[in-house]
C-alpha positions in Angstrom: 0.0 0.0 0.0 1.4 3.7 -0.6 1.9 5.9 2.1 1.7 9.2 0.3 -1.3 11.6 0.1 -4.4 10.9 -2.2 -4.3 12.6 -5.3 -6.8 14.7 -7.0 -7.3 11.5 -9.5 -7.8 9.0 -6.5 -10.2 11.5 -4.9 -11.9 11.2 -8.6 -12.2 7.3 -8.4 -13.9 7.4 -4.8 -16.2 9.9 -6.1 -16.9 8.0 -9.1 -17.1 4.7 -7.0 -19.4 5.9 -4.3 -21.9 7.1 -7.0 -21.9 3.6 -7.9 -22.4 2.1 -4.5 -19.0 0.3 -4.7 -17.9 -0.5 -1.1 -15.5 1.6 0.3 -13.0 -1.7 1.0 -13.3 -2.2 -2.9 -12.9 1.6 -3.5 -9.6 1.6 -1.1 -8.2 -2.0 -3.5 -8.9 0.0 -6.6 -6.7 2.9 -5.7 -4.2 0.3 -3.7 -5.2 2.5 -0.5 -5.7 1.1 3.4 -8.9 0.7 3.5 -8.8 3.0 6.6 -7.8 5.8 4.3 -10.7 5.8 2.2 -13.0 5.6 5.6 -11.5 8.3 6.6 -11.3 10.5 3.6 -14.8 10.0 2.9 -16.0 10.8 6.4 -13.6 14.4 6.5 -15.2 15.5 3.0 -19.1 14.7 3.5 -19.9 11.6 3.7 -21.1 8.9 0.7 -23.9 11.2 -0.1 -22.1 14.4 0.0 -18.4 13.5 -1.3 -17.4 15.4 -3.8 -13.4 14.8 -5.4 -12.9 18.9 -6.0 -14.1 19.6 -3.2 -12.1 17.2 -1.0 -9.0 18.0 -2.6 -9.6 22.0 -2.4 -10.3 21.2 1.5 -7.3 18.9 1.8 -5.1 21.4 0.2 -6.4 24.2 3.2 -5.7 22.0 5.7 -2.1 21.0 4.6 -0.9 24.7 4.6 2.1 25.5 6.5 3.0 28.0 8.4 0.4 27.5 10.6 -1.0 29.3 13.5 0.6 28.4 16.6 -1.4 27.5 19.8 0.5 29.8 21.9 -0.4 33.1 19.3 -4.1 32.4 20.1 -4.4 31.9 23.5 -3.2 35.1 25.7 -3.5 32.7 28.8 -1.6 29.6 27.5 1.5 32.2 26.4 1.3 34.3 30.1 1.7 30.9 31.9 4.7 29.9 29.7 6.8 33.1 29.6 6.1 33.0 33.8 7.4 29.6 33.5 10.3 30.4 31.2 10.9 33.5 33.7 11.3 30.6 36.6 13.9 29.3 34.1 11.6 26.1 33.7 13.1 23.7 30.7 10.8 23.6 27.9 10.0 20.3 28.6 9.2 20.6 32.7 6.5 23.3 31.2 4.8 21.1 28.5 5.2 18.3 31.5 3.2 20.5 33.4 0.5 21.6 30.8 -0.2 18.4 29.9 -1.1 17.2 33.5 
């Protein structure tokens, strides 16, 4: 099985297969996918009734974009309790050690 991302033409063929009720484990040996892929692709992009291949691989394409926002730039409260903990001259990892718990 290939490990690299689905292609616009693969996201065709699932289209094209789920408007011919094929089942998604055929679907995934048609495209040489883990059938797990295909679940999973089909379920981020709308379902069997509402997967469209364009649409997926427009949404894909969004989601893959780099840089991207970091969790610290967004929350005000997250980055106060850091830089105090940084200020304490915490390690980084004795901080995220902390968060976590």
């Amino acid at each position: 099985m290939r490990r690299e991302m689905l292609t616009l033409t693969d996201r065709k063929e699932i289209s094209r297969c789920l408007a011919m009720n094929i089942p998604q484990k055929d679907i995934a040996t048609a495209i040489g996918r883990n059938p797990s892929v295909v679940s999973r692709e089909i379920a981020r992009h709308g379902g069997r009734r509402a997967y469209r291949a364009h649409r997926a691989e427009k949404t894909a394409g969004k989601s893959r974009r780099r840089p991207k926002r970091r969790k610290i730039d967004d929350d005000p409260e997250l980055r106060e309790r850091v830089v105090c903990d940084l200020r304490k001259a915490w390690s980084p990892q004795q901080i995220s050690g902390r968060l976590c718990s």
